[in-house]
N, C-alpha and C positions, 0 to 999 in steps of 0.2 A: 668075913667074906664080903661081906656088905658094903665096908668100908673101900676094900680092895677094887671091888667094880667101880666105885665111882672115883675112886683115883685112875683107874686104866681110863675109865671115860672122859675126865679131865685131860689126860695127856693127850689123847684123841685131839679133842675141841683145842687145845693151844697148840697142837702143831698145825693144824690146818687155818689158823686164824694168821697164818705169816705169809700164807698164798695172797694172791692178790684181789679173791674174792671170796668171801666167808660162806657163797652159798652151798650150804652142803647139808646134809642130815645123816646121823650116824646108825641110822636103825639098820641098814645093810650090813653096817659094817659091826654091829652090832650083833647078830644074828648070826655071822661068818665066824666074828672071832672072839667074841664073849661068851655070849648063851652058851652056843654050844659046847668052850673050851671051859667056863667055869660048871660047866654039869658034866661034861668028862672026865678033864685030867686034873693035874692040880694045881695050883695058884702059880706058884714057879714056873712051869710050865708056859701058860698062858702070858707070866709076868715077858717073862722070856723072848717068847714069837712076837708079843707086838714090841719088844725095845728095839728087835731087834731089824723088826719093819721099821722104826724109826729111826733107826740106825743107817738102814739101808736106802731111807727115804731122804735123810738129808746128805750124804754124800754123796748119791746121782741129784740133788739139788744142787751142792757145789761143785759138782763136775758139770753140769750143763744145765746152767740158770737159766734159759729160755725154753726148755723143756716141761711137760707138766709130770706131774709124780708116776710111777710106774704101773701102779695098783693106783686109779684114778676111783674116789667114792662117786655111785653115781650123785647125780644134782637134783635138787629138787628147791623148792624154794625155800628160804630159812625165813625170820620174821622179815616186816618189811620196812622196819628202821635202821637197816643195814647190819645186822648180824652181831653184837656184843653180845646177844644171849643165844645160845642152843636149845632147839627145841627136844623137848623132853622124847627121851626114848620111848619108843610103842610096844606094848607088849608080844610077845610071840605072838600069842592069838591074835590079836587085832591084825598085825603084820602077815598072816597068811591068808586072810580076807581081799586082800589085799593083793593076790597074789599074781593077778594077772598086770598090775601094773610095775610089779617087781620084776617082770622078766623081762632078759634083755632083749633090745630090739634093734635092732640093724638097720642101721641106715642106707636106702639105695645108692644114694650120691654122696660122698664127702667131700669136703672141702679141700682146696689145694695146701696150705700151709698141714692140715691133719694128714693129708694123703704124704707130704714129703716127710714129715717126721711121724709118721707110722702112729698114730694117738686114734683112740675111738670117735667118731663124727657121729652127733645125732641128727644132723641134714638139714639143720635150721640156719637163719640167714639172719645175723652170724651164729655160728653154732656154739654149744655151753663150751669147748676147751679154748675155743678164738676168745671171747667172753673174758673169760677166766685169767687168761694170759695173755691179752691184750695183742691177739694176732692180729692181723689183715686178712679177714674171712673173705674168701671170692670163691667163686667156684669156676674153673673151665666147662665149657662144652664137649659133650662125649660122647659116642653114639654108643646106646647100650647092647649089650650083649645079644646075641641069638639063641643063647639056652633061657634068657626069660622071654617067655612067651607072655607070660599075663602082663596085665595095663597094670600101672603102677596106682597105688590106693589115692583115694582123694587127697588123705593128710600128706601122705608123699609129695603127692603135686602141690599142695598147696606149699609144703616146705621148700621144695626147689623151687620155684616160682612164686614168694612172696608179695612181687608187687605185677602190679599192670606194667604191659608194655608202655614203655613213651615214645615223644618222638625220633629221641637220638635211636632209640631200638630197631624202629619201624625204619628207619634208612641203613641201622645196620644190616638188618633183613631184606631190604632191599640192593647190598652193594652184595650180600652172598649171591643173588640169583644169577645166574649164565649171562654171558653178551646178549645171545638171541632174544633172550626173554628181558632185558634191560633197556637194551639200547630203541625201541619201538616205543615202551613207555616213554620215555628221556625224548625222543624226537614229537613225540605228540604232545609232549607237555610244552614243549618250544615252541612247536606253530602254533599252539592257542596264547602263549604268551606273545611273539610277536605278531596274531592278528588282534590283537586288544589290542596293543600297541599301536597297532597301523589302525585299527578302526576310530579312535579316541584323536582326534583333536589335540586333546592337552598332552598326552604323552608326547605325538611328534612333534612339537612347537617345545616342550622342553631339550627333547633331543637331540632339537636342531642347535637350540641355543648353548646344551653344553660340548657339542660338538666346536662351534667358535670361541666363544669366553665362558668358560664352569665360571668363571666369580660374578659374573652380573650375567648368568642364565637365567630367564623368568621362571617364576616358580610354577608348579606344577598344578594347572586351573584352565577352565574353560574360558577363554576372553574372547568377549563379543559373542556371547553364545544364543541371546536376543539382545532387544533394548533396555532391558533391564528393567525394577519398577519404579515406576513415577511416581512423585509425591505433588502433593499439594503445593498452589502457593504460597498460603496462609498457615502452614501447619493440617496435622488429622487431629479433629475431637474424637469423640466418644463413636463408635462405630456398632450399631447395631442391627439384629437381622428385624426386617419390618415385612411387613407384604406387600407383594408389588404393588397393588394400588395405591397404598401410599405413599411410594416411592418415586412416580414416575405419571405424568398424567400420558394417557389414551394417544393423544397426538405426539408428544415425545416419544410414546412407545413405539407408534408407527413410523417416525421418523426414524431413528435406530435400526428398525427392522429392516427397513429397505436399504439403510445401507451396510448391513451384512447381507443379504441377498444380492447386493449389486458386488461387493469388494469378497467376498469368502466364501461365499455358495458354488461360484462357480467352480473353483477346486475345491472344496472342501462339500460336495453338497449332498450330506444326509438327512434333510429336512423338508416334506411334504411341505409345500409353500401355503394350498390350500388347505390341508389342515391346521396350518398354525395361523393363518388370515381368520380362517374360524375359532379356533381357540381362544384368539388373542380379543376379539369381540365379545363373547359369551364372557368372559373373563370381568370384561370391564362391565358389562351388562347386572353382573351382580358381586358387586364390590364388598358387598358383606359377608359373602361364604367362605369360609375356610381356606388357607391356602393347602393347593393339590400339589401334585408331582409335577404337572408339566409346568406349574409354576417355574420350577427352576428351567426349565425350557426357553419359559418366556424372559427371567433374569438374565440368561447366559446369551443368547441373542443380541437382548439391550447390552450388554457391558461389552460385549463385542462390538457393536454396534458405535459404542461410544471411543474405544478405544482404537477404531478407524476413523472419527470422525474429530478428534480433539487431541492435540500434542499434550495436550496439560490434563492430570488426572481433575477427577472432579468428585466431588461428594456425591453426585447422583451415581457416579460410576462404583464408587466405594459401596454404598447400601445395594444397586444392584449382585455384586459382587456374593456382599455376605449374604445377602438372601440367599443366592443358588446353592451356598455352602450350608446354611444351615439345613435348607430340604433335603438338600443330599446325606447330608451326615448325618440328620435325623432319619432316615429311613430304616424303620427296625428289620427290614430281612427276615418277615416270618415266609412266607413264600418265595418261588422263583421271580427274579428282577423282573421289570417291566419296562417294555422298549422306549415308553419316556422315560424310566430312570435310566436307562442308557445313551438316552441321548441330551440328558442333563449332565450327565458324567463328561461324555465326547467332548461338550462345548466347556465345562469346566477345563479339561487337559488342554484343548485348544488355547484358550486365553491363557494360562497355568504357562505353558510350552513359548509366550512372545513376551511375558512378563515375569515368570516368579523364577526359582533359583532350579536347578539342574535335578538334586535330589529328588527335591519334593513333587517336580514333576514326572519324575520316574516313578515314586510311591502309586501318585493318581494314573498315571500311564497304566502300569501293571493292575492297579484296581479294575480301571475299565477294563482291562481283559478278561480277568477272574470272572468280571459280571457278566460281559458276551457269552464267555461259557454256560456261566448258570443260567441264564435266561435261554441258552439254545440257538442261539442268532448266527454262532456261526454253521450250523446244520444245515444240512442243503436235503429236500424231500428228493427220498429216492423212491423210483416206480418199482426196482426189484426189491425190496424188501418185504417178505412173508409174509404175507396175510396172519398169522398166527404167532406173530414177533412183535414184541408193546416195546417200542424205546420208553428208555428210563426219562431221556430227555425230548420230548418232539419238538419240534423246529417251532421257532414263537409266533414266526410269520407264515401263515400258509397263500394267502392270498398275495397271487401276480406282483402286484405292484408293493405291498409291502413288501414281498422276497426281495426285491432291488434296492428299496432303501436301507435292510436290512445288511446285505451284501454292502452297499457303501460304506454305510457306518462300521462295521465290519472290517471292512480295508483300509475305511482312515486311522481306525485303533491300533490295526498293526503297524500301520505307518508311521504315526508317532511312537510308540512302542518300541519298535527297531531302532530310529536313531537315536533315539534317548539311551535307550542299551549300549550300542555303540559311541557314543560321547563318553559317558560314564564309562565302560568299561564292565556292566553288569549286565545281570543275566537277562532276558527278555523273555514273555509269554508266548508260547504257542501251544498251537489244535495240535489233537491225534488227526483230523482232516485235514491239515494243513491251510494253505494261503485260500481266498475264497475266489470265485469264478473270477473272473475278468466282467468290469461294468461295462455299461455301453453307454452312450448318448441319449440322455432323454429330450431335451431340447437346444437349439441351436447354442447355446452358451454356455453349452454343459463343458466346462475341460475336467473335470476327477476323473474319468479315465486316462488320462495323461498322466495324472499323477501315482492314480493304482499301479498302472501295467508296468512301474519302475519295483513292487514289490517281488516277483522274482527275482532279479538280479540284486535287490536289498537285502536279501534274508539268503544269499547265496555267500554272501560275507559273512554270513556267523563264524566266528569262530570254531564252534562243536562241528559246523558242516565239514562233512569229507571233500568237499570240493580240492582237486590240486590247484598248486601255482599257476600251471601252464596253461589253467581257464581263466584266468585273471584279462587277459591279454582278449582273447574273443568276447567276454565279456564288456570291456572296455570299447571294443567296435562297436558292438551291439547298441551299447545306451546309447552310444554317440551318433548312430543312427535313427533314434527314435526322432518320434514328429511332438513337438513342444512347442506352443504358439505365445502362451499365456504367462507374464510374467512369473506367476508363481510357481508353475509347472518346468519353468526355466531352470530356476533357484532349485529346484528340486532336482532335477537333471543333471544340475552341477555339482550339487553334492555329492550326489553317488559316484561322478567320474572323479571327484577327489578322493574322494575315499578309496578308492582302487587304486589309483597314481601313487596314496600312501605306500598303500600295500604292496605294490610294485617296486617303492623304495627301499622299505624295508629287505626287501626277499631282493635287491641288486639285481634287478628285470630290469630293462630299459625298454623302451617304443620303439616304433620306427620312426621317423622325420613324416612321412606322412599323417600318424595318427598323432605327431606332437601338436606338428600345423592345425587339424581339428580342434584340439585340446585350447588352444591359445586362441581359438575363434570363439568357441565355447565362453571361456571366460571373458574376455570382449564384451559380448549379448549381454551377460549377467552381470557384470560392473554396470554395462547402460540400464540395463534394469529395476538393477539397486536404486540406481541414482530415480531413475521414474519413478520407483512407488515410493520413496520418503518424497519426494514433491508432492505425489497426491497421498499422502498421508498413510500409508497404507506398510503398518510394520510389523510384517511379517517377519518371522522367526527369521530366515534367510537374509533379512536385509542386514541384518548385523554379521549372522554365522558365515554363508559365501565371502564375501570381501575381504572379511580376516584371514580364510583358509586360506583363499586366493593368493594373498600376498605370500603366506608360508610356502606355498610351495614353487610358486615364482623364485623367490630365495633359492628353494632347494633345488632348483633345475639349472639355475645359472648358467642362462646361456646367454645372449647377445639380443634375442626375438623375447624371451620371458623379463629380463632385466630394462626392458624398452618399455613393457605393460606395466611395470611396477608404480609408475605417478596416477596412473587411470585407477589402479586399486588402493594407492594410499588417497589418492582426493575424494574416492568413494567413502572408506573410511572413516573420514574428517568429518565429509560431507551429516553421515549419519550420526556422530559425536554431538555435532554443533547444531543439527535435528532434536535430539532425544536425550539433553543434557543429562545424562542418570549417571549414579557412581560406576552403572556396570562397564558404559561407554568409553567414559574417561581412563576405566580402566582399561581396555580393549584400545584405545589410540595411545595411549601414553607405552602400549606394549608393542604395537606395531612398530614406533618411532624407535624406541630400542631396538629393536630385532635390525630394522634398516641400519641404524646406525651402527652394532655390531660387526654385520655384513663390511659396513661402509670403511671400517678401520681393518677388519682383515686385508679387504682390496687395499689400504696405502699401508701397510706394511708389508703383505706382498709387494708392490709396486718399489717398495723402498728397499726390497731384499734383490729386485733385478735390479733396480738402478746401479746399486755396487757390484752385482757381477759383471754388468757391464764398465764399470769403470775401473774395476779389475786390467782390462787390454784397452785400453784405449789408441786410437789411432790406428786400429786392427785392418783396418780395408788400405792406407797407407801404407802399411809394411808387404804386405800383400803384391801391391803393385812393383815395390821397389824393386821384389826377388825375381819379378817375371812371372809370375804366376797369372795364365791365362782363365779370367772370368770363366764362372763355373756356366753350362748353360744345359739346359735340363733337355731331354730330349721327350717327343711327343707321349712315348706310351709311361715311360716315370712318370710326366705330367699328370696325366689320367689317372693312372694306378695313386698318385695319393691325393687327387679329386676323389675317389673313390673312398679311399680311406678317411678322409674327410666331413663323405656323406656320413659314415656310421657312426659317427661319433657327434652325440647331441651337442657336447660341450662348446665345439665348435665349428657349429654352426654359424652361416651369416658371414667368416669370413674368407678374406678375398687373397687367395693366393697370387695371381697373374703376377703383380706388382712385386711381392716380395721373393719370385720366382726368375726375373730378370739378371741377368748377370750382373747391369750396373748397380743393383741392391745387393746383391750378393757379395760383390766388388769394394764395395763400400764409398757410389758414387752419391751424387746427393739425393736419390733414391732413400738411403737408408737417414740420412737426417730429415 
């Protein structure tokens, strides 16, 4: 008897070692058709029922060989160096211990190859008969039943849903959703694309160029975005942070000083003049003490100072430099900021924003913002607020006059901040309070309110703003109405009406002829302007970034009055290269000269594509005459009607119909030669 079970078990384990995966265990099938047949009936019997399953099992094998067996043993795992050996059978007992993982269990979802050929699915991805028999386990989508009411068990879920969605999923799920619900997301994700696009400089200077020539388009970069940084004559040594006083004597410092108070105060002016006349005294007064915070105050001053006063960098400018860096960046941040360390920050981003590279002064841009916040600065004391309500944050300045310098420096931060976001194409910092009051005049040469009161209309270009297209336009009036006296405040006025003129381009808005004519006066002042402050040394951000944009979109307007401006903005250009020799420059004019010359080879191969269609008829006003054909002659309200038509079309503008309106031109007298 003994002998007989384990030859019946034998044949078991070698019929099934011809499938395609040996995982199997035969204690099931053992229990079904052993145990109990050999403590029943009798050997014969038993010998019997399983030949004759095996009989039955390899003939539905050779009738349909991609099929699995009909009485399928369940699976379990066999050893785990691939199946040569069987693991030993369990005894009854142990096997009814056992009992709750013996029972079968139904899979909620089956697979599609199991569902078409009728096979049991245990729901897993791939499931044991795909496994087994080397299916393409997938499963369709199906909406379940309405007689299961209950939520399907964790392991369910996790069986049908093995992995994380990805991103091809996340758009499948998003191409299921309705028009209504589709087409709003899809449209708002395209005007934040094309207002990045319009706000960035470098996108539309590529777009222009592969619009002309894709094989020699300039690649994708801010040129001329300032002066770029200047090096040394002689090489940089060794550059380390020292303390101002050793850096800088007393009378060098005061000479710097005054001229960033003469050249950058006036628009830029968030700096108590008599507090830092006093500071900067006490300071020198005891050259032994420790460097402070407003240290970097008084670095960032000087290095401005110097960098309006000398074309050529200089070692004093370098150790200035890194001082204000190392006080800044050493500041451990155990309390809220303090309105010197934000106003060592300001003047860092300032010189950072006409010297260092694009990124890095977006990082320090956004930093100072972070700090405005934490220190409270941009908080404004309100009189209705509760007697019984403690702000988390109170406002850093309470006192009059600090609230004003607090509110400047406040608006120069968002000011740099925005366009820097804007060039880049990244995100920008703002208040739950929003923009801060409107400055006013403290003294006769104060212009930073010229330059604040353009932050409305600057932060109305964000892209996230809901603002429509169709305020683009009144918008554009607006600036171009403002009162700007001061060259820098110029520069800055003009940036914003380019920035708009983009975005007009992009969205195929056009102007009116009037608001073009302002536009092209606009740029006018500010190419003369350009050119004024690199005479008096004075290189501001703008003196490089206006002139370049200038020319781009002169290009882009092409008309007859913008292509006339074109030598005024490339000799500005030049002008400020051959100023401020840096690689950033060279780069920025060697880009401009392309971009012209691009321009300049479409116009003579257009010009070369009319010459042959004109030479196509030649002698055309001659043949004309011979048939009798009476001179065409236009009568007064035609006339008019396409003067009219004329007006509205920027393209062409400037020219002169009367002339080529004549019969004798028309005729083909010598009018048209």
């Amino acid at each position: 008897m003994k002998r007989l079970r384990l030859i019946r078990i034998y044949q078991m384990e070698s019929k099934y070692k011809k499938t395609r995966s040996p995982k199997c265990t035969f204690e099931t099938e053992y229990d079904d058709r052993c145990h109990l047949a050999l403590s029943r009936s009798p050997i014969s019997n038993t010998e019997s029922r399983v030949n004759g399953a095996s009989r039955r099992d390899g003939a539905r094998s050779r009738g349909r060989a991609a099929s699995p067996p009909a009485r399928k043993i369940r699976a379990s795992s066999l050893e785990a160096s691939g199946g040569t050996t069987s693991i030993p059978l369990l005894p009854l007992a142990m096997s009814e211990s056992s009992g709750d993982q013996l029972k079968r269990k139904r899979a909620r979802v089956a697979c599609e190859p199991c569902r078409q050929r009728k096979r049991k699915c245990n729901g897993a991805t791939p499931c044991a008969t795909c496994t087994d028999w080397g299916y393409n386990c997938h499963y369709t989508d199906q909406t379940p039943r309405k007689r299961r009411l209950s939520q399907p068990s964790p392991t369910a879920t996790a069986s049908a849903k093995p992995f994380p969605p990805t991103a091809a999923a996340a758009a499948a799920a998003d191409s299921l959703r309705s028009p209504d619900e589709a087409v709003p997301q899809s449209s708002h994700h395209q005007g934040i694309a094309r207002s990045l696009e319009a706000n960035s400089a470098a996108a539309f200077v590529r777009k222009m160029g592969l619009k002309v020539d894709p094989a020699q388009a300039p690649k994708l970069a801010l040129f001329g975005w300032n002066i770029g940084a200047r090096q040394l004559p002689s090489g940089t040594g060794t550059i380390s942070a020292r303390p101002i006083v050793d850096v800088i004597s007393v009378a060098d410092m005061k000479q710097l000083a005054e001229v960033y108070f003469t050249k950058i105060d006036p628009c830029y002016g968030f700096i108590d003049r008599r507090v830092f006349d006093d500071r900067l005294d006490t300071r020198w007064q005891t050259p032994l003490s420790s460097s402070s915070i407003y240290d970097s105050v008084l670095a960032g001053v000087a290095a401005l100072g110097s960098l309006f006063s000398q074309r050529s960098m200089t070692i004093t400018e370098l150790h200035l430099v890194e001082s204000a860096r190392s006080i800044l960046d050493g500041h451990d941040g155990s309390g809220p900021p303090s309105l010197e360390l934000v106003t060592g920050w300001a003047l860092r981003v300032v010189y950072m924003r006409m010297t260092a590279a694009p990124h890095a002064t977006w990082i320090a841009s956004s930093t100072l913002m972070h700090l405005i916040e934490a220190a409270g600065l941009h908080l404004e004391p309100s009189s209705t607020t509760p007697h019984d309500t403690v702000p988390l944050r109170p406002p850093a300045a309470t006192q009059p006059h600090d609230r004003e310098i607090s509110r400047r420096l406040v608006g120069v931060a968002h000011h740099l901040n925005i366009w820097t976001s804007f060039d880049l194409g990244l995100s920008r910092v703002s208040f739950r309070t929003g923009l801060p009051r409107p400055a006013a005049p403290t003294t006769p040469g104060d212009y930073t309110p010229e330059v604040l009161n353009l932050l409305p209309a600057s932060a109305c270009l964000d892209p996230e703003n809901s603002q429509t297209d169709s305020d683009l336009e009144p918008t554009l009036a607006r600036v171009l109405q403002g009162t700007h006296t001061q060259p820098p405040s110029v520069m800055a006025q003009t940036n914003l009406v380019l920035c708009i003129l983009r975005r007009l381009r992009i969205l195929n808005l056009s102007i009116t002829p009037q608001v073009t004519d302002q536009v092209l006066v606009l740029f006018g002042r500010a190419l003369s302007y350009a050119r004024a402050m690199v005479t008096d040394g004075s290189p501001w951000h703008q003196v490089a970034n206006v002139p370049m944009q200038i020319l781009y979109v002169l290009l882009e307007m092409d008309t007859r009055a913008s292509l006339a401006m074109l030598p005024a903005a490339m000799q500005t250009v030049t002008l400020v290269a051959t100023t401020y020799d840096t690689a950033t420059m060279r780069e920025a004019y060697s880009t401009a000269r392309l971009l012209v010359s691009l321009y300049q080879q479409r116009r003579s191969e257009d010009t070369r594509v009319l010459a042959e269609v004109l030479n196509l008829a030649p002698g055309g006003g001659a043949q004309a005459g011979e048939t009798g054909t009476e001179p065409f002659s236009p009568r007064v309200d035609e006339l008019s009607w396409l003067e009219g038509l004329v007006a509205e079309m920027p393209s062409l503008q400037g020219l002169e119909l009367e002339p080529w309106l004549q019969g004798d031109v028309l005729a083909g007298g010598e009018g048209w030669e």
